[in-house]
Backbone as CSV, one residue per row, in Angstrom:
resi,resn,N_x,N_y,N_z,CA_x,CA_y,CA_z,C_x,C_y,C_z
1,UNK,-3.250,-8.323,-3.832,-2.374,-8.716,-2.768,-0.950,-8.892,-3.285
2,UNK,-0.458,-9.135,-4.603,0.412,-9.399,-5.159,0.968,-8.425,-5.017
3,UNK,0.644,-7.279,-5.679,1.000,-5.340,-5.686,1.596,-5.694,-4.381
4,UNK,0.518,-5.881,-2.983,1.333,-5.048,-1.785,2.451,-6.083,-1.373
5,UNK,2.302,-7.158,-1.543,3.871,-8.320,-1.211,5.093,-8.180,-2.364
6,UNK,4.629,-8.259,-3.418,5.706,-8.310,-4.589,6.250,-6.677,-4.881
7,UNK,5.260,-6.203,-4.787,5.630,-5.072,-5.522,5.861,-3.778,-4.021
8,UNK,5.182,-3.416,-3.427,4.880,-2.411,-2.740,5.845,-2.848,-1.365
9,UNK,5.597,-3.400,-0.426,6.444,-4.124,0.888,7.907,-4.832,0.319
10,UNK,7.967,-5.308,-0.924,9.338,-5.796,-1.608,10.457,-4.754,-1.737
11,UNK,9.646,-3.427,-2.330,10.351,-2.224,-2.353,11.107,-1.207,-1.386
12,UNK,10.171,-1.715,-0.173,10.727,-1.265,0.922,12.055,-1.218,1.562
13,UNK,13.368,0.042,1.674,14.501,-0.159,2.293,13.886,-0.166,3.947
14,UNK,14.163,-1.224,4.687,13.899,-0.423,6.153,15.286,-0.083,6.640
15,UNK,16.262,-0.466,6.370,17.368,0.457,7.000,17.389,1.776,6.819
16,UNK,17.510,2.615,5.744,17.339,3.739,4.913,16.002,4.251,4.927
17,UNK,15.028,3.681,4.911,13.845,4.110,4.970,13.403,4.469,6.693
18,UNK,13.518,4.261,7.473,13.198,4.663,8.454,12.101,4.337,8.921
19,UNK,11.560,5.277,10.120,10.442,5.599,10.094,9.033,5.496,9.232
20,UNK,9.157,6.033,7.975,8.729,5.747,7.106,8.557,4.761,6.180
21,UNK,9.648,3.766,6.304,9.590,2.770,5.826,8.416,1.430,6.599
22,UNK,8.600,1.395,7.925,8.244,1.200,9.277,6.922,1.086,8.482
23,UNK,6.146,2.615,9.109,5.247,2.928,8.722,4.131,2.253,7.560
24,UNK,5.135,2.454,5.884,4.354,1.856,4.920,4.120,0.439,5.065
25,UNK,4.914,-0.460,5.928,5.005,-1.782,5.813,3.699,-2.090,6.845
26,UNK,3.832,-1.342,8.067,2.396,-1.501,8.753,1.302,-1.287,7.666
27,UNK,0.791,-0.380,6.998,-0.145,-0.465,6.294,-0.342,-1.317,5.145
28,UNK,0.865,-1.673,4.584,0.717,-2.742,3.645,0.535,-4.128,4.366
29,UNK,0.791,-4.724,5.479,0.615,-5.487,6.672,-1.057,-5.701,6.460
30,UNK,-1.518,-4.548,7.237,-3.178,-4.005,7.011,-3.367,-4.618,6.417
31,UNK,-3.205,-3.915,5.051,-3.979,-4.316,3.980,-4.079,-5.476,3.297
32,UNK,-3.201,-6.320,3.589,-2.977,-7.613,3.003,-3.837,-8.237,4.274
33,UNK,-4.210,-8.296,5.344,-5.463,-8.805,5.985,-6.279,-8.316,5.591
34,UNK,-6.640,-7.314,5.431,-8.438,-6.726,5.414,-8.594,-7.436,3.853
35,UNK,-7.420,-7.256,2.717,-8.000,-8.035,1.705,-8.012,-9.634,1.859
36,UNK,-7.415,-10.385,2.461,-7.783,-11.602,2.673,-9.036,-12.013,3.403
37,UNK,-9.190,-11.052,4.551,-10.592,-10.904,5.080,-11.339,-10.788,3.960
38,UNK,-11.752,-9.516,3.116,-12.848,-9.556,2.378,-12.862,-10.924,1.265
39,UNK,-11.781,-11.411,0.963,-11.568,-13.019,0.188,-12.162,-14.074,1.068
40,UNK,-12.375,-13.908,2.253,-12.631,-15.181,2.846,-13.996,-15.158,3.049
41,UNK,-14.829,-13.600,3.474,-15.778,-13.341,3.692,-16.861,-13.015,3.271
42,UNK,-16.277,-13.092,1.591,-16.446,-12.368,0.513,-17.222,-11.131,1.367
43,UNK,-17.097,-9.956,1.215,-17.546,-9.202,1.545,-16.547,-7.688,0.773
44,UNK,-17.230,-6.510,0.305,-16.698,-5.639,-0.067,-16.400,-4.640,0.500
45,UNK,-16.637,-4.412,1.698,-16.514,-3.250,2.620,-14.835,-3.072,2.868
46,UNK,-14.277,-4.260,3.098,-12.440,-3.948,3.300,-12.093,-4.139,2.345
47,UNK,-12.739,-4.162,0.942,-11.961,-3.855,-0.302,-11.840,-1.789,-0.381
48,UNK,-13.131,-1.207,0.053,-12.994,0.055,-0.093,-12.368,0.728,1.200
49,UNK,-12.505,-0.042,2.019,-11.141,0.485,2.824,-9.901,0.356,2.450
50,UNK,-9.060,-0.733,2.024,-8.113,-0.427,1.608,-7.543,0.307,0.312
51,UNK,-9.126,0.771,-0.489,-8.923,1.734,-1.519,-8.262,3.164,-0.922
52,UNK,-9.641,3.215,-0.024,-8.971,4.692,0.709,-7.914,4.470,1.497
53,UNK,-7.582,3.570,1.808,-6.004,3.677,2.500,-4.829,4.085,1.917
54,UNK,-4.621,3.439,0.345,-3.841,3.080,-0.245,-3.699,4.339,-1.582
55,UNK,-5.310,5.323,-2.115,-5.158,5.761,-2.734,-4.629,7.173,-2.646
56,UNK,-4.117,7.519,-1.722,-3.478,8.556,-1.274,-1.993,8.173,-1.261
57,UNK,-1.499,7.347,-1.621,0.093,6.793,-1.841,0.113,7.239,-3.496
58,UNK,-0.903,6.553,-3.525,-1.186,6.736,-5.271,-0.891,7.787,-5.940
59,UNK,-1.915,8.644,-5.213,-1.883,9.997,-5.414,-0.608,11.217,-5.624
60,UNK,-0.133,10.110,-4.424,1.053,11.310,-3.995,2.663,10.619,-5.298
61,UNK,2.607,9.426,-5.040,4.022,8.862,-6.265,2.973,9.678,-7.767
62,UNK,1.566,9.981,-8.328,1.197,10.115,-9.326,1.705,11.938,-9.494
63,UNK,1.789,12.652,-8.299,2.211,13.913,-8.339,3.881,14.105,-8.269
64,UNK,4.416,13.056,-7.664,5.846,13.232,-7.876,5.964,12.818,-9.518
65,UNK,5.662,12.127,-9.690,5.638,11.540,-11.385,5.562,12.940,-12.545
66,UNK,4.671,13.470,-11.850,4.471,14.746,-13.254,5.383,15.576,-12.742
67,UNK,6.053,16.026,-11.811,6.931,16.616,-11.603,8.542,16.337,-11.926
68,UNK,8.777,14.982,-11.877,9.873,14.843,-12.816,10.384,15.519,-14.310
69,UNK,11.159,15.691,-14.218,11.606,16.002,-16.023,11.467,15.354,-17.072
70,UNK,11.019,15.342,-18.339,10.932,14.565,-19.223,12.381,14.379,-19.823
């Protein structure tokens, strides 16, 4: 939960970011319930939802990454 408040939703421009900015903050929103849900409920099912939510962000900053220049 730290990642998506400190790190991930902190990062966010919404002036400049747009739409898109919009966007990531709704899902980081999400996800910071469904993981407090599965904390309260203990339960693991909205831990792997917000895997698959989230690991396609992953994915995609891990492919801009190798594409940079060394």
């Amino acid at each position: 939960m730290r990642i998506l408040e400190e790190g991930l939703r902190a990062g966010l421009n919404m002036e400049a970011g747009g739409e898109l900015a919009r966007n990531l903050k709704s899902l980081y929103d999400y996800a910071t319930v469904r993981l407090t849900q599965a904390n309260l409920r203990k339960e693991s099912e909205p831990l792997d939802e917000v895997a698959r939510l989230i690991e396609p962000l992953r994915d995609a900053w891990n492919a801009i990454g190798d594409r940079l220049p060394s």
